[in-house]
C-alpha positions in Angstrom: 7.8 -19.4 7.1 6.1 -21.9 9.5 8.3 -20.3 12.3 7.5 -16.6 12.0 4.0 -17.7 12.0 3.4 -17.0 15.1 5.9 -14.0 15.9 2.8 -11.6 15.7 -0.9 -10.8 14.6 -1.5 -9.4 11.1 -3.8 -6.6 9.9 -5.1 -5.8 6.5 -7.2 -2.8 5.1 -9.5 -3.9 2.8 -10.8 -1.4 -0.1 -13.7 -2.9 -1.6 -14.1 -0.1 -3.6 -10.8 0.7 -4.3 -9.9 4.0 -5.0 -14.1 5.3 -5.8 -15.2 8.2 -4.1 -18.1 10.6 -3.9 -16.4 13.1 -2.6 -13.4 15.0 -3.7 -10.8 15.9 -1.1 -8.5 18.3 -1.5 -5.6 16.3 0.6 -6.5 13.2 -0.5 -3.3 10.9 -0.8 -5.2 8.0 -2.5 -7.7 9.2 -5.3 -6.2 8.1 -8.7 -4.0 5.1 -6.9 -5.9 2.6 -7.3 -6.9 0.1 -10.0 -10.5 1.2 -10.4 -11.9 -2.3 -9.9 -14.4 -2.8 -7.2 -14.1 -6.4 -5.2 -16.2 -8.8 -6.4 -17.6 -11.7 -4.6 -15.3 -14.2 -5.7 -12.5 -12.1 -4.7 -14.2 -11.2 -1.1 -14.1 -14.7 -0.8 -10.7 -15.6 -1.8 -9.7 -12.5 0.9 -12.0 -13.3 3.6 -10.9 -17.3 4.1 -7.4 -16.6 3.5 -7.2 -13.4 6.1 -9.2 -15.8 8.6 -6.3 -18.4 7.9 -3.7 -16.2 8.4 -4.3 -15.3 12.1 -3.0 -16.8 14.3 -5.3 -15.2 17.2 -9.0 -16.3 18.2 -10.2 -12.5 17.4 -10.0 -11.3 13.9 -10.5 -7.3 13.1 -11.9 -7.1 9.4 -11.7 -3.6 8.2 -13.3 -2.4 5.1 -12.0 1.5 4.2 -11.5 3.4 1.0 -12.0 5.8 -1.2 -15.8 5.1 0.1 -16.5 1.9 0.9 -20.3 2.8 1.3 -20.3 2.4 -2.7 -20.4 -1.1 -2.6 -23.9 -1.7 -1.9 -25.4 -3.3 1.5 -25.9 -6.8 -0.1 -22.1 -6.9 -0.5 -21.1 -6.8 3.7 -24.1 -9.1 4.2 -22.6 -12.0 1.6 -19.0 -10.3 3.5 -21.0 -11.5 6.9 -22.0 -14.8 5.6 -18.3 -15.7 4.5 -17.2 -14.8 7.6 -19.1 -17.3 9.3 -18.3 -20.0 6.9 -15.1 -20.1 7.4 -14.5 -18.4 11.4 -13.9 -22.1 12.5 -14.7 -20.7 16.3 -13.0 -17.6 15.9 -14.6 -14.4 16.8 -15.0 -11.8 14.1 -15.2 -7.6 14.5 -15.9 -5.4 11.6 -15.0 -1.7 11.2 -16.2 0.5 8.4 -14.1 3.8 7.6 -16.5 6.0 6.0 -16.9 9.8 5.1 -20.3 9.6 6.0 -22.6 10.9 3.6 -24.1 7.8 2.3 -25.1 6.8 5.8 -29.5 5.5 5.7 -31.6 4.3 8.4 -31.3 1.0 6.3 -27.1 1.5 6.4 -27.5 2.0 10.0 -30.0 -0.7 11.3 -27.5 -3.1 9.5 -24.3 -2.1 11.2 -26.0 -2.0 14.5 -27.1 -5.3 14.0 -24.1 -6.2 13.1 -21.6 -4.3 15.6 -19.4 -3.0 12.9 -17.6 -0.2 14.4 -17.9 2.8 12.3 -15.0 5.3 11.6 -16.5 8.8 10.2 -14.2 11.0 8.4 -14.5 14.6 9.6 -12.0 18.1 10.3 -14.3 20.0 12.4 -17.0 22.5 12.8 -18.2 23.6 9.1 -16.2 26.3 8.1 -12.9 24.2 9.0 -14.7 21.2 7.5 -15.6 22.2 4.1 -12.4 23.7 3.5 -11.1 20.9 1.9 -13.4 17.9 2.4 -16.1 18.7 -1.0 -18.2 16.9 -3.3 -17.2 16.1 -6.4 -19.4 18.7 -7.7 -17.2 21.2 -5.5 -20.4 20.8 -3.4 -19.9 21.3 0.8 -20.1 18.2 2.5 -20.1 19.1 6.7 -24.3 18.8 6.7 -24.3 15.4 5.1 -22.0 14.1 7.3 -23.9 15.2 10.6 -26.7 13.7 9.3 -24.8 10.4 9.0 -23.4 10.8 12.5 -27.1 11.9 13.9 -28.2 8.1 12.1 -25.5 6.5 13.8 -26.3 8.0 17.0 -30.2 7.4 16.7 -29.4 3.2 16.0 -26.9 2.9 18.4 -23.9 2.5 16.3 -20.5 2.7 18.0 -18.6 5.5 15.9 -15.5 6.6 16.5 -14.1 10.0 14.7 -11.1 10.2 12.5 -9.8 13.9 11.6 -7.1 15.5 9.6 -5.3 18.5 10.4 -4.3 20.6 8.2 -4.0 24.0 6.8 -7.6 25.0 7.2 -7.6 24.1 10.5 -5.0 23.2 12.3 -4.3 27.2 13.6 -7.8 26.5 15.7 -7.2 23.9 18.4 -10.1 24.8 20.9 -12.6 25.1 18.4 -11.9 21.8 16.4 -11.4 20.0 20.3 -14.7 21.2 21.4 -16.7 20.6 18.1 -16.0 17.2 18.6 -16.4 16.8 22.4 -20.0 18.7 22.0 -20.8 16.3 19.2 -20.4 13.5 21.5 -17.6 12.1 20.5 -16.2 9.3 22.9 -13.0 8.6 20.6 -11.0 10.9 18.3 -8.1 10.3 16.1 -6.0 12.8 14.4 -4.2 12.9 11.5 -1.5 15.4 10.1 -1.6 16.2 6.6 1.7 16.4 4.9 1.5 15.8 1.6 4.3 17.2 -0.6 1.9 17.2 -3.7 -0.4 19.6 -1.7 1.8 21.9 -0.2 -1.1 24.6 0.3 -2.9 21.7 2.5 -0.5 20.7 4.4 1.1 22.2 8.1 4.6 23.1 9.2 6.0 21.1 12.3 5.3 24.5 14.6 1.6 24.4 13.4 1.5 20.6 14.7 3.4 21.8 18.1 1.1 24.6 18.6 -2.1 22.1 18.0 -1.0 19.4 19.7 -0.2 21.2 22.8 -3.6 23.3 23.1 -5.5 20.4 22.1 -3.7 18.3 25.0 -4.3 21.4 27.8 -8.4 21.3 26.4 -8.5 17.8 27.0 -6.3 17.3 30.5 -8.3 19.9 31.9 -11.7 18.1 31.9 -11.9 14.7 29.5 -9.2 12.3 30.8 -11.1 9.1 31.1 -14.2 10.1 28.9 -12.7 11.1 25.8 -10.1 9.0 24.4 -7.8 11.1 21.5 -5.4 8.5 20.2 -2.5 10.4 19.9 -2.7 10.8 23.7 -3.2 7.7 24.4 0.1 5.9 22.3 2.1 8.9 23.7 1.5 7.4 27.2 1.8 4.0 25.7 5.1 4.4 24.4 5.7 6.1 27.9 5.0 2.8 29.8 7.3 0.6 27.1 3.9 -0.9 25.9 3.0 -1.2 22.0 0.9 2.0 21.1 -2.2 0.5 19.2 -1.0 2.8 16.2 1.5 2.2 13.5 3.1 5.4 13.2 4.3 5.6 16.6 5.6 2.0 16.9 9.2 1.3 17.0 8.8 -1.0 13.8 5.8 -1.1 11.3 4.7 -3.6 8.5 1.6 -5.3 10.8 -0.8 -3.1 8.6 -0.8 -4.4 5.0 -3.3 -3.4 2.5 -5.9 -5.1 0.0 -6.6 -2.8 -3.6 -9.9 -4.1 -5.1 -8.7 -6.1 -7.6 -6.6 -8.6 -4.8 -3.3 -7.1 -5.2 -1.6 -6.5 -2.0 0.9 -3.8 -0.6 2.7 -3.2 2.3 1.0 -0.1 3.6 -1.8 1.9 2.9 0.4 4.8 2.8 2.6 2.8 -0.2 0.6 1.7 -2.7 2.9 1.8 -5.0 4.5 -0.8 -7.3 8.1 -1.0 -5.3 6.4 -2.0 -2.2 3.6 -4.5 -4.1 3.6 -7.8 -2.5 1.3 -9.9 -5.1 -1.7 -10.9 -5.3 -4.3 -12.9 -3.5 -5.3 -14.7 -6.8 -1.9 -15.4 -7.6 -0.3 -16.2 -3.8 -1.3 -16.5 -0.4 -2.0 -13.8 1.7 -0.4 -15.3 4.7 2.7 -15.8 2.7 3.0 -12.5 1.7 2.7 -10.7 5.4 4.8 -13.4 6.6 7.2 -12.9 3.7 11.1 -11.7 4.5 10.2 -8.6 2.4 7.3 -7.5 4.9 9.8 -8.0 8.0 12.0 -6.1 6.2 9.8 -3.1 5.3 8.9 -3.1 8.8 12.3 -3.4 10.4 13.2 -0.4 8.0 11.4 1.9 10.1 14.1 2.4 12.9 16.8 1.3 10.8 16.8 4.2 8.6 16.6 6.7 11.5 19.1 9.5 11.0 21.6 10.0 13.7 19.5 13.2 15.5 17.1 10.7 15.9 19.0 8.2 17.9 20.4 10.9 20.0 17.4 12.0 20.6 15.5 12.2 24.1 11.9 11.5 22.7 12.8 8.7 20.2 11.0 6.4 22.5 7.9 8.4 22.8 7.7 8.4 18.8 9.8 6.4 17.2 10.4 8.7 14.1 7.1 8.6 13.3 5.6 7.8 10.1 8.1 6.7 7.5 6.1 8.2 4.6 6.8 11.8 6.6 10.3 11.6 6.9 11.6 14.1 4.4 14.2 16.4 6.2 17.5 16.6 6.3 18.7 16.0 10.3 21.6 18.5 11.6 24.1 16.3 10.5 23.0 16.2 7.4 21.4 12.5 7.0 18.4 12.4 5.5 15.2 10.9 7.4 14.1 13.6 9.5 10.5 13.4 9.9 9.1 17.0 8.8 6.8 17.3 12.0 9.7 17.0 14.2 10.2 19.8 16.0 6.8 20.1 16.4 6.5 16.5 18.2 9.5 17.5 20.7 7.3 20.5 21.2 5.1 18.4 22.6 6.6 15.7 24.4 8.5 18.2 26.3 4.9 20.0 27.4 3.5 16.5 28.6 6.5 15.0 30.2 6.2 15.8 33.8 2.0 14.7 32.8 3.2 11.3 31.4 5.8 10.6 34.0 2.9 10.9 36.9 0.8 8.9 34.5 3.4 6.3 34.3 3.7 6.0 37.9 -0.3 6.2 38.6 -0.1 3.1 36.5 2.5 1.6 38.1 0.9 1.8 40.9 -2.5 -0.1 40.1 -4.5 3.3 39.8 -6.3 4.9 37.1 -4.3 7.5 35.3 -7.5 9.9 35.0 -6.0 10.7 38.6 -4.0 13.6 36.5 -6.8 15.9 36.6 -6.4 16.3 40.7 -2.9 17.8 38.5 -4.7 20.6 36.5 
């Protein structure tokens, strides 16, 4: 293990409130997955100095999602702060907190600026497109308390970036979900598809994600190349230039992204909580055994070697990589199985920024900035 020690960084996704949520989304993949603890401090502790040990890197990225990781109260982060400290040994430590929003205070606020967590806020759109699917648990709409968070945020100073689904509700309006967030002020926006097979009336065909991603990309090539950065965008141009793409999901391997439940045990992906892909346990095993483990490298060399044989052939597989593994539930045209269900709607795409992406690619190349492609549009 000694060896592979230093192959690569390693990432994990702390719940510290497991699967507890106050609100009740429709789409949600992980309500009713977890164990239903909530971390305790012994436990935080245990994590923190073993996730500091296991890093081979002077910078170390804590982040704390969920369900809603705002349930844990305030005191929690600040003993989380403290530990963090203790045990840095001259490391330098960044914290970023997922959150749906709506439990956001001045007091929340003040802390995390103090603090420099970067915050993550959960959130589809303009209302209507919004509370669709993202409700209370009392069925109540949600879209107001959110703003309110973001407006807190934005009065204390608080980096935030914003992290969207698409889906059924509102994945058939492009411009209007693109400029919510730009007239929000958004500086950074990530997008997530919803395919969920357990929530068929939520989820989008692979010509809805086509359509989007291609109106979305005109909006933003037009006028917001160099002052709003959309994440998707910005890994297809990675992958473009032969770089790693700062996203899982679009890598040519995965397994860097491990996740923490509450209770300590520990999984190979958020996206697999599930007991075949359970690494152990924090209280049982150490944590940099398990991501170093021949069962993580294995998980994450799965990725491309389970590609079906359209995909190999295919003229984009470098720009995506097959995407997310947890989305790969066609049958390709020779009849392997594998094909991610948003295909066609991601060659779509790559075909309508190609010419972009090659100029990119050379602006780059040259030693100039690629927001150049606006002189393009």
């Amino acid at each position: 293990m000694a060896s592979r020690a230093f192959e690569r960084p390693v990432y994990v996704m702390a719940k510290p409130a497991g699967d507890r949520c106050n609100l009740s989304c429709r789409y949600c993949y992980y309500l009713g997955r977890g164990s239903g603890a909530v971390m305790d401090e012994r436990l935080l502790e245990t994590f923190i100095q073993q996730y500091i040990e296991a890093q081979t890197a002077g910078q170390v990225l804590f982040t704390w999602h969920g369900g809603e990781p705002l349930l844990r109260p305030l005191s929690f982060y600040e003993k989380a702060l403290e530990l963090q400290r203790r045990y840095a040994h001259g490391r330098y430590i960044d914290n970023c907190l997922q959150t749906n929003g709506t439990l956001l205070t001045d007091e929340w606020c003040r802390f995390l600026a103090d603090n420099h967590f970067l915050v993550g806020i959960s959130i589809d759109g303009p209302q209507p497109l919004h509370d669709s699917y993202r409700r209370s648990r009392q069925g109540g709409a949600s879209w107001h308390d959110v703003m309110r968070g973001i407006a807190l945020l934005q009065r204390h100073g608080v980096e935030w970036n914003a992290m969207a689904t698409v889906n059924a509700a509102n994945v058939d309006h492009p411009a209007a979900f693109y400029h919510f967030f730009r007239d929000i002020g958004c500086e950074f926006l990530q997008f997530t598809p919803i395919v969920e097979a357990h929530r068929p009336d939520c989820s989008i065909t692979a010509d809805q994600w086509g359509h989007f991603l291609c109106a979305v990309y005109d909006e933003w090539v037009r006028q917001d190349v160099g002052r709003l950065f959309v994440q998707l965008f910005d890994a297809t141009l990675a992958n473009w230039c032969g770089v790693a793409p700062g996203v899982c999901s679009m890598s040519a391997t995965c397994g860097q992204a491990a996740v923490i439940e509450a209770d300590g045990s520990v999984y190979s992906c958020d996206h697999f909580v599930r007991p075949d892909h359970r690494l152990g346990n924090i209280s049982l095993q150490p944590l940099a055994a398990m991501l170093y483990s021949e069962r993580q490298h294995q998980f994450g060399r799965r990725k491309f070697a389970a590609l079906p044989r359209e995909c190999r052939e295919c003229r984009w597989l470098k720009a995506c990589h097959g995407e997310c593994p947890k989305n790969r539930l066609m049958t390709d045209s020779y009849g392997q199985p594998g094909l991610n269900w948003l295909c066609r709607g991601y060659r779509r795409f790559f075909a309508h920024v190609a010419a972009d992406m090659d100029f990119m690619k050379a602006e780059i190349d040259a030693g100039r900035a690629p927001a150049n492609i606006m002189g393009r549009h």
